[in-house]
N, C-alpha and C positions, 0 to 999 in steps of 0.2 A: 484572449481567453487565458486563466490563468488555474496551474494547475499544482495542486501540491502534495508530492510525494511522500510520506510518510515511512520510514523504516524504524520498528520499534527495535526491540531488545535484542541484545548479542547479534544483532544484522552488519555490525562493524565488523566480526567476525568474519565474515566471507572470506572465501581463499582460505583462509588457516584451519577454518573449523568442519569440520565434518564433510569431504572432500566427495562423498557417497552420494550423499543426497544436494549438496548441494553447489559442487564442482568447486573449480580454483579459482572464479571472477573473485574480483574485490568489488568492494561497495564502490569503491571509487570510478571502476567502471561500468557497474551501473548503471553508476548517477550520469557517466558520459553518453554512453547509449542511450537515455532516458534524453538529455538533454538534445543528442544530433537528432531522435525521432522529434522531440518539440519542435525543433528548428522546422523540419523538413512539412510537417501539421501545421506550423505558425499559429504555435501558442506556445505559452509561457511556463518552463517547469522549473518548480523549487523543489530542491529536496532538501530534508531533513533526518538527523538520525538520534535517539538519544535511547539509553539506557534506566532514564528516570522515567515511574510511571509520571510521576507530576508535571515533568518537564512535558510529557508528549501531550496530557491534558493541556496544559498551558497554549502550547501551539495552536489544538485543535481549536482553541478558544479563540486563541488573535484568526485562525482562517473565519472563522466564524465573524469576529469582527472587518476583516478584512473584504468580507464575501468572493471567497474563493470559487472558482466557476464547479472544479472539480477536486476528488481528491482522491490520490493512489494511495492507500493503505498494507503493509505486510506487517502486521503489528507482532509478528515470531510469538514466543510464547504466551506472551499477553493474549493473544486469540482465543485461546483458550479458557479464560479464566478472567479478564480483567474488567469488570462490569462500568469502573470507571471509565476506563478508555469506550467502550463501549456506550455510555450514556453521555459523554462530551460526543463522540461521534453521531449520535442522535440530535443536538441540537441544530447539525447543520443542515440548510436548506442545497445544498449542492450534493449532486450525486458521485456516492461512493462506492469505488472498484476495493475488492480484497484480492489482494497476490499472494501467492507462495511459491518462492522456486518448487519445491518437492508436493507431492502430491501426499497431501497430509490425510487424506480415503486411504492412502495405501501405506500409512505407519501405523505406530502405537496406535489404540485403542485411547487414548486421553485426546489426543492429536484430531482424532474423526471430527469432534464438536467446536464449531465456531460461535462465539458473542457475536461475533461481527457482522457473520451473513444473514441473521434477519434483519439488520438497518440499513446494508449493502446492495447496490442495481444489481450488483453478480459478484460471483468470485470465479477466480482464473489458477490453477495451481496446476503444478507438475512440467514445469517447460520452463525450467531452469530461467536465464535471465530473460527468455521470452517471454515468459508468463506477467515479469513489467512491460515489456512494449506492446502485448496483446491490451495490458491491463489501461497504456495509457492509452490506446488505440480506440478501446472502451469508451472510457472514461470522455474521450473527445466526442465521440458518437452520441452518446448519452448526452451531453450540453448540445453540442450541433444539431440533435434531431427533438429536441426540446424533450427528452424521454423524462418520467419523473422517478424518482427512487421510489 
């Protein structure tokens, strides 16, 4: 099974930026937690991180060509607003998890509204870097129990 993480905008930031909501991990550890939970599931995690909306479109497209089983999504501010990323996430036939370290119910009032969660099996937010291992934990369960998005 093969599963591909997704971290959109300023998610490189981790650890530097906003230490309130979203603690001192780096993306890089993360991606490592991400990867010892695959290991331990035996299944296959890529992650990926970019700043460009184009560039995230592009991705979403090659998993789509690639047929990716599942896909972890945290698309940061794009969430909110990005209908591209949003209708490239729609073309795929694999089911998709949304993550957020912080619990995006309980900030700003922009923040409450997700694109993502009506084409999303579920979203997981507020449990800091757990909220990706709950999300790939998901996301496994979702392919393994044949659930459909």
């Amino acid at each position: 099974m093969n599963v591909l993480v997704l971290h959109g905008i300023n998610l490189n930031m981790f650890g530097k930026r906003d230490p309130t909501h979203y603690g001192t991990i780096t993306l890089a550890e993360i991606d490592a937690q991400l990867q010892a939970l695959g290991k331990e599931l035996e299944v296959t995690v890529e992650c990926f991180q970019t700043n460009s909306e184009a560039a995230m479109c592009e991705r979403i497209h090659k998993a789509f060509a690639d047929k990716v089983d599942a896909v972890l999504i945290n698309a940061g501010a794009w969430t909110h607003y990005s209908y591209g990323i949003r209708d490239a996430l729609s073309i795929l036939k694999a089911p998709i998890v949304e993550v957020h370290m912080s619990n995006i119910h309980a900030r700003e009032e922009f923040r409450h509204h997700s694109v993502v969660a009506g084409i999303a099996k579920g979203q997981i937010c507020g449990f800091g870097v757990d909220s990706y291992l709950l999300g790939l934990r998901a996301a496994v369960s979702a392919v393994s129990g044949g659930a459909k998005r």
